[in-house]
C-alpha positions in Angstrom: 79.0 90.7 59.4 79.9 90.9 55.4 83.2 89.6 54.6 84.1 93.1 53.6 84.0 94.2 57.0 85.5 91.4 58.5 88.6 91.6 56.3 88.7 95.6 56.9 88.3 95.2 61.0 91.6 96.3 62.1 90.9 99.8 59.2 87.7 100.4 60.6 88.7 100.1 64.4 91.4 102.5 63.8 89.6 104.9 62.1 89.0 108.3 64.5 86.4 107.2 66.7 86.6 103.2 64.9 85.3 101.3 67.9 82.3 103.3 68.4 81.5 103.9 64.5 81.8 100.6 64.3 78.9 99.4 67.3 76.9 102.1 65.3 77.7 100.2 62.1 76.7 96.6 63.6 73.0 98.1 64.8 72.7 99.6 61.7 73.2 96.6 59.3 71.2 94.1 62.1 67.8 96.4 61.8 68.7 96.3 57.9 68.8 92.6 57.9 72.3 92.6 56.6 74.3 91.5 59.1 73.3 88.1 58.8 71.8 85.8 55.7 68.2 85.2 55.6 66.3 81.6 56.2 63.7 81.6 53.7 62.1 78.7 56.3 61.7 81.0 58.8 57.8 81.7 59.8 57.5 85.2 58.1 57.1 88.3 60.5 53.3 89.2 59.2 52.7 86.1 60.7 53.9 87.3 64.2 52.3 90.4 63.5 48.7 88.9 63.1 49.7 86.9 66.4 50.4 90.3 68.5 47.5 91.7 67.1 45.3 88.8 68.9 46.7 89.4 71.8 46.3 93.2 72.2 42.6 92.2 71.3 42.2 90.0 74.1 43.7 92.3 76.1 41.8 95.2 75.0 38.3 93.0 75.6 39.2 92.3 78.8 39.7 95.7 80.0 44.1 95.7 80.5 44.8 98.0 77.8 43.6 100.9 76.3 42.7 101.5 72.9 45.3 103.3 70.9 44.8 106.2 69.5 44.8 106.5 65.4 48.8 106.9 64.0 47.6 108.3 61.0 48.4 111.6 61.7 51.7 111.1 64.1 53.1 108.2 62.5 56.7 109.1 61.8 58.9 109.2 58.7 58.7 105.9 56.6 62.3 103.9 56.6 64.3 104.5 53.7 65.5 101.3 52.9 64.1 98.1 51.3 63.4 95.6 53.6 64.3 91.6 53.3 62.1 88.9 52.1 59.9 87.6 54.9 60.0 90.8 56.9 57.5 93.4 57.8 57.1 97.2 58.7 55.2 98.2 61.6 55.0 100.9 64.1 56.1 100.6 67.7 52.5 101.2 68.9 51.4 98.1 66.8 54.1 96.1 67.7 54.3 96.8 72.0 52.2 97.9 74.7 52.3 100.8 76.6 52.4 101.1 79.8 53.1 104.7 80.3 50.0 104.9 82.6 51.5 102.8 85.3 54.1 105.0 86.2 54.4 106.7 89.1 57.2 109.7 89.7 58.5 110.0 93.4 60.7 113.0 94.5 63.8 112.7 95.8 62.8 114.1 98.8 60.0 111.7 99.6 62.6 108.7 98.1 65.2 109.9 101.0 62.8 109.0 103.6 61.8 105.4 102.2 64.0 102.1 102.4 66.3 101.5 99.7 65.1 98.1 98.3 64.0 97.8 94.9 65.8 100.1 91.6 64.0 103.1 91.2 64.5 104.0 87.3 64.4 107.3 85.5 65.7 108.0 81.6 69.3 107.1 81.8 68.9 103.6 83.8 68.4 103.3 87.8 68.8 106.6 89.6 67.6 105.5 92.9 66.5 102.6 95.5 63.0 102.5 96.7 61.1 100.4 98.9 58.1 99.2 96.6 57.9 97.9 93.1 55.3 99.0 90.1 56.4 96.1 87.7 57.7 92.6 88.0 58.5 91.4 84.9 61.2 92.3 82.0 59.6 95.2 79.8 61.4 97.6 77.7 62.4 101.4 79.1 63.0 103.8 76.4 64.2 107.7 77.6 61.2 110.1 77.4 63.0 113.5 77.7 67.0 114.7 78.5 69.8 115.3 76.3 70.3 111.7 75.4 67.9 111.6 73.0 70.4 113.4 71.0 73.5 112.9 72.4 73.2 109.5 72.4 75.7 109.2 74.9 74.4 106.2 76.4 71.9 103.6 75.5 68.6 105.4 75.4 66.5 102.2 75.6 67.5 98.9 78.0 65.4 96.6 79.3 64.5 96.3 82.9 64.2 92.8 85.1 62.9 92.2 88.5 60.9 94.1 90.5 61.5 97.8 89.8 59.9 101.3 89.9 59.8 103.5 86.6 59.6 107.2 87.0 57.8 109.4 84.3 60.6 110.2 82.4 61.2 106.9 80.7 58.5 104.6 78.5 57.7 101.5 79.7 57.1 99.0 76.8 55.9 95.2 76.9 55.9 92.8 73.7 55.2 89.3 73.0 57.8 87.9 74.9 61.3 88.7 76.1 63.4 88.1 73.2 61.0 90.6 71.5 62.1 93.6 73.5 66.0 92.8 73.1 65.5 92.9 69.2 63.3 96.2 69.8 66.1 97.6 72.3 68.4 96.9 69.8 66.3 99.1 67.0 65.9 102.0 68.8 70.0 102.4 69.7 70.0 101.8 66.3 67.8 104.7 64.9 67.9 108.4 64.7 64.9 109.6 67.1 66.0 113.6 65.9 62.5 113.3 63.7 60.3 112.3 67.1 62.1 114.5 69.1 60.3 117.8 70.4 62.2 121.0 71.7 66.0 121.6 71.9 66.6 123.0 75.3 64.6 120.5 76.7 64.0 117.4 74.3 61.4 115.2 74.4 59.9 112.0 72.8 56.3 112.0 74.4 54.6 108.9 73.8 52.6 109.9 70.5 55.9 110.4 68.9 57.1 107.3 70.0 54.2 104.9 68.8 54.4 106.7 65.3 58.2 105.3 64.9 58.5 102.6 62.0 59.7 99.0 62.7 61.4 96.9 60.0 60.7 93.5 62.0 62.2 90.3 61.0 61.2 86.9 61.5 61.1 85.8 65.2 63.8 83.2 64.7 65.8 85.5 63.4 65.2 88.0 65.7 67.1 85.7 68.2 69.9 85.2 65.4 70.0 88.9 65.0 70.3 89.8 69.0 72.9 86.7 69.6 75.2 88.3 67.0 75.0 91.9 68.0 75.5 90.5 71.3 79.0 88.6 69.8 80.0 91.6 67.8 79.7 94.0 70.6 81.6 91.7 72.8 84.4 91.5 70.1 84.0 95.9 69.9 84.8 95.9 73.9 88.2 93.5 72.8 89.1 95.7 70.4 88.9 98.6 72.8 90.6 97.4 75.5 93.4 96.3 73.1 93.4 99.9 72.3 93.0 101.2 75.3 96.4 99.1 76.5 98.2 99.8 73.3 97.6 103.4 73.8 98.6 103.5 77.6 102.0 101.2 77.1 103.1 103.4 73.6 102.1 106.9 75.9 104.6 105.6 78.8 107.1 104.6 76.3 107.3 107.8 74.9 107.3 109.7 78.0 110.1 106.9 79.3 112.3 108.3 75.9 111.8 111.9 76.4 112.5 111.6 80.2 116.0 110.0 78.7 115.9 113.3 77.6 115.9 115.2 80.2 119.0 113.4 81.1 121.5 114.9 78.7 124.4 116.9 80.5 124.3 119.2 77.8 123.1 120.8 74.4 126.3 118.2 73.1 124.8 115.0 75.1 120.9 115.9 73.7 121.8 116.4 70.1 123.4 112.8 70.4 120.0 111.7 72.1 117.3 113.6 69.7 119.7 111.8 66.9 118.2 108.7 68.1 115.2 109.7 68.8 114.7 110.8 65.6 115.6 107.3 64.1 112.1 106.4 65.3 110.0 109.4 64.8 107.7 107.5 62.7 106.3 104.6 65.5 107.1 106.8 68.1 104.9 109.9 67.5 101.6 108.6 66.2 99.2 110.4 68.2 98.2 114.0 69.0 99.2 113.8 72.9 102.4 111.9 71.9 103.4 115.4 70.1 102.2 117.6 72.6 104.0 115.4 75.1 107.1 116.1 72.4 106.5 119.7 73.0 106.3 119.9 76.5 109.4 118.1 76.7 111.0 120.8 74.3 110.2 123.4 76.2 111.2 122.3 79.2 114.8 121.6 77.7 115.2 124.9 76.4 115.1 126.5 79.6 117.5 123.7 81.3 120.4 124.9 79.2 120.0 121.5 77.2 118.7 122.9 73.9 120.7 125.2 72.2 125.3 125.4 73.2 126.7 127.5 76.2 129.1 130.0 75.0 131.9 130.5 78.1 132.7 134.0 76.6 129.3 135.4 77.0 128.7 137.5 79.5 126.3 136.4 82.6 122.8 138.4 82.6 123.3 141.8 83.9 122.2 142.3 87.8 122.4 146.0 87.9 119.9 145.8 84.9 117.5 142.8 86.6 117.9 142.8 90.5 119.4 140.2 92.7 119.4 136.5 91.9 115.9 134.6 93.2 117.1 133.0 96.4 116.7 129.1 96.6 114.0 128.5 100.0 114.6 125.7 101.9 110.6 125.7 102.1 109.9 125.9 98.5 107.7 122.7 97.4 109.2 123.0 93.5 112.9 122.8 93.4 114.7 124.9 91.5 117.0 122.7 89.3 120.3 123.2 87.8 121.1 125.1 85.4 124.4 126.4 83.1 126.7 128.0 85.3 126.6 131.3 83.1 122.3 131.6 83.5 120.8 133.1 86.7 117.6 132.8 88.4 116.0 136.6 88.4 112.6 136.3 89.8 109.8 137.6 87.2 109.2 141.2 88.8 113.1 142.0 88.6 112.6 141.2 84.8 110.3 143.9 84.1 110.3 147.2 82.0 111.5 150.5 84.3 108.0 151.7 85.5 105.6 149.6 84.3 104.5 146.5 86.8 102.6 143.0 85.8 98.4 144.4 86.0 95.5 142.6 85.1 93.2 144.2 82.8 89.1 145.7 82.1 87.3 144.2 84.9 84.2 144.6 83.2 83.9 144.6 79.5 80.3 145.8 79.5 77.8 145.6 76.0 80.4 145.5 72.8 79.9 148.4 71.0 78.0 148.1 67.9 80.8 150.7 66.4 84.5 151.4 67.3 85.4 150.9 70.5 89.1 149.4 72.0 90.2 145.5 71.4 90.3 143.7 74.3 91.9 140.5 74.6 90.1 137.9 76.4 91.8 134.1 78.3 90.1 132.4 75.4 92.2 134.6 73.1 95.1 133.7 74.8 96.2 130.7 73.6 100.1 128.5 74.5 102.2 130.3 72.0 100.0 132.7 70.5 97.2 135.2 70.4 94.0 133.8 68.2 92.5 137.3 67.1 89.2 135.4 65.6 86.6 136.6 68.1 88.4 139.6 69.8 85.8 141.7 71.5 85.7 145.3 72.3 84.8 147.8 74.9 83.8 150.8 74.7 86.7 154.2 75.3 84.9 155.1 78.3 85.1 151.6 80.3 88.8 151.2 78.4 90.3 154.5 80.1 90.6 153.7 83.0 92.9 150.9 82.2 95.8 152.3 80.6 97.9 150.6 82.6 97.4 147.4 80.8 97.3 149.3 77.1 99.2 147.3 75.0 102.5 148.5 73.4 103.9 145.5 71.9 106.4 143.0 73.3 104.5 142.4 76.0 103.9 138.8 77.3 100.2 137.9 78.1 99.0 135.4 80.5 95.9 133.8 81.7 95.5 134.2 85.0 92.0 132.9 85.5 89.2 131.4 83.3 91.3 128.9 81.0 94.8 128.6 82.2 97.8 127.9 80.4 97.9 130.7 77.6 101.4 132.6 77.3 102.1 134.5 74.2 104.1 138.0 72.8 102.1 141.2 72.1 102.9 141.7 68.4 103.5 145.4 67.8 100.1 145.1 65.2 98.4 144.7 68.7 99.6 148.3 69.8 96.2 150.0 71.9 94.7 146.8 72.3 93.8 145.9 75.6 93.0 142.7 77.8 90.3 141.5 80.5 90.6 141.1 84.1 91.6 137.0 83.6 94.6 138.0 81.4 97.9 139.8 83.0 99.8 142.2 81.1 103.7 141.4 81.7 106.1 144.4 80.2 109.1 143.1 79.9 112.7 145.0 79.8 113.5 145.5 76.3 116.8 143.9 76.8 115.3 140.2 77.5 114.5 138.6 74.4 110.7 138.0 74.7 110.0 134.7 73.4 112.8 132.9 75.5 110.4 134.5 78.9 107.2 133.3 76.5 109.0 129.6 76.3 110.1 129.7 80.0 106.4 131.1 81.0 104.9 128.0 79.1 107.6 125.2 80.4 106.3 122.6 82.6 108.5 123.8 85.6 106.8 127.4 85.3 103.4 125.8 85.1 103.9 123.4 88.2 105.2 126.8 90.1 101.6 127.9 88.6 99.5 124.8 90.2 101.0 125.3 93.4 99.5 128.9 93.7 96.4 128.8 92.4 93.8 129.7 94.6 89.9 129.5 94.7 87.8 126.9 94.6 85.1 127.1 91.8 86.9 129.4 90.1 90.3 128.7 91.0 93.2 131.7 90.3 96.8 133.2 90.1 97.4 136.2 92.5 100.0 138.8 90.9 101.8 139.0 93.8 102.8 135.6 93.9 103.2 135.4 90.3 105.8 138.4 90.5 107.8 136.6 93.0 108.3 133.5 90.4 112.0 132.3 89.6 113.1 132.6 85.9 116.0 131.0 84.4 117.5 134.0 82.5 120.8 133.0 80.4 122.8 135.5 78.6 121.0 137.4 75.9 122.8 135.4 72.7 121.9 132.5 74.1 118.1 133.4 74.4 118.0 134.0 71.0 119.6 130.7 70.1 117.1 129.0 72.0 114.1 130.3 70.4 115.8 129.5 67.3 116.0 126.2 68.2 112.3 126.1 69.7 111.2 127.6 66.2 112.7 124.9 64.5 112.2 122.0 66.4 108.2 123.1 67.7 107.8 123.5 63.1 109.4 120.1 63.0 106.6 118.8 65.3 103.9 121.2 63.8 104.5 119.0 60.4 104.6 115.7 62.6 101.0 116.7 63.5 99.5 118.0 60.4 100.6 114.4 58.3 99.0 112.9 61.1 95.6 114.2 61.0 96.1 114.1 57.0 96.6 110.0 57.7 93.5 110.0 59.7 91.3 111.5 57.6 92.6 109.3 54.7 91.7 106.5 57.1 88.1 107.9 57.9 87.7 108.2 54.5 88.3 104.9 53.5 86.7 103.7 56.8 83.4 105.9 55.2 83.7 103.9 51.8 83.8 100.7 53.5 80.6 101.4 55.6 79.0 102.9 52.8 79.5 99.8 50.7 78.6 97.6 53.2 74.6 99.2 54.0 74.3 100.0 50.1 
């Protein structure tokens, strides 16, 4: 690799997405001949071209191959890049053999009833044991069809040993010898195959397309340079991830270890003391998007522990008369309810709500949008953990929305996902009055006494949502029955105190809001440069 890259590993690696950029990058620069210098001794590549050509000649006298048809007219886009001294452009259906005609597809059915010997291989890799072989020698399997042709989420061409059995959905490709197929393996998860590619819902490289693909071939000696330091590189890529991968998993317990210590304070006294130091180390601690939502989570959970925001003793205790009868601790209950502040009360969630309205899910179905008019109807993939994203609200039509006034929205409300996507809680702003929501989405009307977002934050802590997991029922489509939902515990503390601990929330969930925004700003100044060093290095 150029000595650009070598001095800019550790950039490129941590770039979003560095380790697999960077395999990308290696292929790229070996079929561009610039991963490694050139031997100006080396026997040049026309010469190994005239030397396959021979061969398929013989072949093709002798009756083992057939002749191939003319590329003129399929041959694919030209390379757009100059090639070194002593190499050569071909196609793939000058360079291999094809041995497409040999294949033979067996269903799964018949496979089921046949002895599971030899590997049975299909686009992807082996799919299947069989118990006979159609080849017995290494060749070259490239995918014929599937969304990995575009994808490119694994390898789409390997090369096979043994004795094996190739289905019709993968080429089958011999060369000259093996070290031939590794450097043409290597080319084609190297290349773009979008331009060969028919179809979208179902892709497909038939073997036409395939022939017609240029090949930038180097000498054969260093064709076996080339492969033996991919081979090294890629070897030093799966380093570099596991490094990451243990770096990542020992800093993600060390923060979760530190915000457990948390969780420890006595009280909103002892976790100021502890967020001080905490805070000392913001910078190495909270380098990644799921250390911050971790952060978060942790927040949230705080608040509605008493932790967050000071007791006052002379506030007055949530009113009963107003909110029904304290939720009784069971002995059978599989989440614990935990301390909290001796002024707060559990109130379970149906004792919380507005005098006569009750917690309803909404339109059951939405029916075709109207192309005119028609009532907003909020939707669990509106719903999001804090907030209502009004980007692509549909609507229903006032005839299907009527008979759901119950769930009409009047502001103040809390909405949450019951089915579909879980875990979205937010407050009906009052610019969402005559909205309505779907059948996945509950409508919770809350007495106007509560301060909403302090339910909102207790709705989204990670106590509430463990309540949630419990009762979840279904099993493709798993979901949250209302009754059980109305029966929930709530932390309620005294109404001042709510208010100081959204305060607090506010503050502290802006504080990590700005901790996440200069990280994604670092990381795109990172790809950035990680872009300029690539782009040098193939120019």
């Amino acid at each position: 690799m150029t000595v650009l890259l070598t001095e800019n590993l550790p950039l490129l690696a941590g770039a979003p997405n560095g380790i697999k950029k960077l395999r990308e990058l290696i292929l790229e620069l070996a079929v561009r001949g610039k991963l490694l210098p050139q031997d100006l001794s080396d026997e040049p590549a026309s010469v190994l071209l005239k030397r396959i050509s021979e061969e398929k000649a013989i072949l093709l006298s002798e009756g083992k191959i057939r002749k191939q048809k003319d590329l003129g007219d399929i041959a694919g886009p030209l390379i757009n890049f100059p090639v070194p001294q002593g190499w050569a452009v071909t196609t793939i259906g000058e360079a291999m053999i094809c041995r497409d005609g040999e294949r033979i597809p067996v269903s799964q059915a018949e496979r089921e009833g046949r002895e599971k010997i030899y590997d049975y291989y299909g686009a992807s890799g082996v799919i299947d044991k069989i118990d006979g072989y159609l080849f017995d020698k290494p060749l070259l399997l490239v995918g014929e069809d599937g969304a990995n042709l575009i994808n490119r989420s694994t390898p789409i061409a390997f090369i096979a040993r043994g004795s094996y059995w190739v289905n019709n959905h993968a080429h089958v490709l011999d060369g000259i010898n093996e070290q031939f197929l590794r450097y043409v393996e290597l080319y084609f998860n190297a290349i773009d195959l979008k331009p060969y590619v028919t179809g979208t819902a179902q892709p497909k490289m038939n073997q036409a397309k395939m022939n017609g693909i240029p090949l930038p071939l180097p000498p054969e000696r260093e064709q076996l340079r080339i492969v033996a330091k991919v081979v090294e590189l890629m070897a030093l890529c799966d380093r570099l991830e596991a490094q990451q991968a243990n770096a990542e998993s020992a800093h993600a317990r060390l923060v979760q270890e530190l915000l457990d210590s948390l969780n420890q304070a006595s009280d909103a006294t002892d976790f100021a003391t502890s967020w001080q130091r905490l805070a000392e180390h913001f910078h190495t601690l909270f380098t990644t998007e799921h250390s911050i939502d971790t952060l978060k989570q942790t927040l949230l959970q705080l608040a509605v522990m008493g932790k967050l925001a000071p007791q006052d003793i002379s506030e007055d205790s949530p009113n009963f008369h107003s909110f029904g009868t304290e939720a009784p601790k069971l002995a059978d209950e599989k989440i614990a309810l935990y301390s909290i502040p001796s002024q707060w009360r559990w109130i379970k969630l149906c004792d919380l709500l507005e005098e006569g309205r009750d917690i309803s899910y909404g339109v059951i179905k939405l029916g075709t949008e109207p192309k005119q008019g028609g009532v907003p109807t909020l939707r669990c993939s509106d719903v999001k953990p804090g907030y209502i994203d009004l980007r692509g609200v549909r609507r229903v039509a006032h005839d299907i929305e009527q008979d759901y006034v119950r769930t009409r929205l009047r502001g103040g409300e809390i909405l949450i996902n019951i089915r579909g996507t879980l875990g979205g809680v937010a407050v009906v702003d009052k610019k969402l009055v005559g909205y309505n929501v779907a059948r996945e989405v509950a409508v919770v009307p809350l007495n106007p006494e509560l301060n909403a977002q302090y339910l909102s934050i207790a709705m989204q802590s990670s106590y509430f949502w463990r309540r949630i997991n419990q009762q979840l029922r279904g099993i493709a489509y798993k979901g949250l029955n209302l009754g059980a939902l109305r029966l929930f515990p709530i932390p309620i503390p005294p109404v001042a105190e709510q208010h100081r601990i959204v305060t607090k929330i506010d503050q502290l969930m802006a504080l990590c809001d700005q901790l996440k925004t200069r990280l994604t700003q670092a990381r795109q100044l990172n790809e950035q440069l990680a872009s300029t060093l690539v782009e040098q290095a193939v120019a």
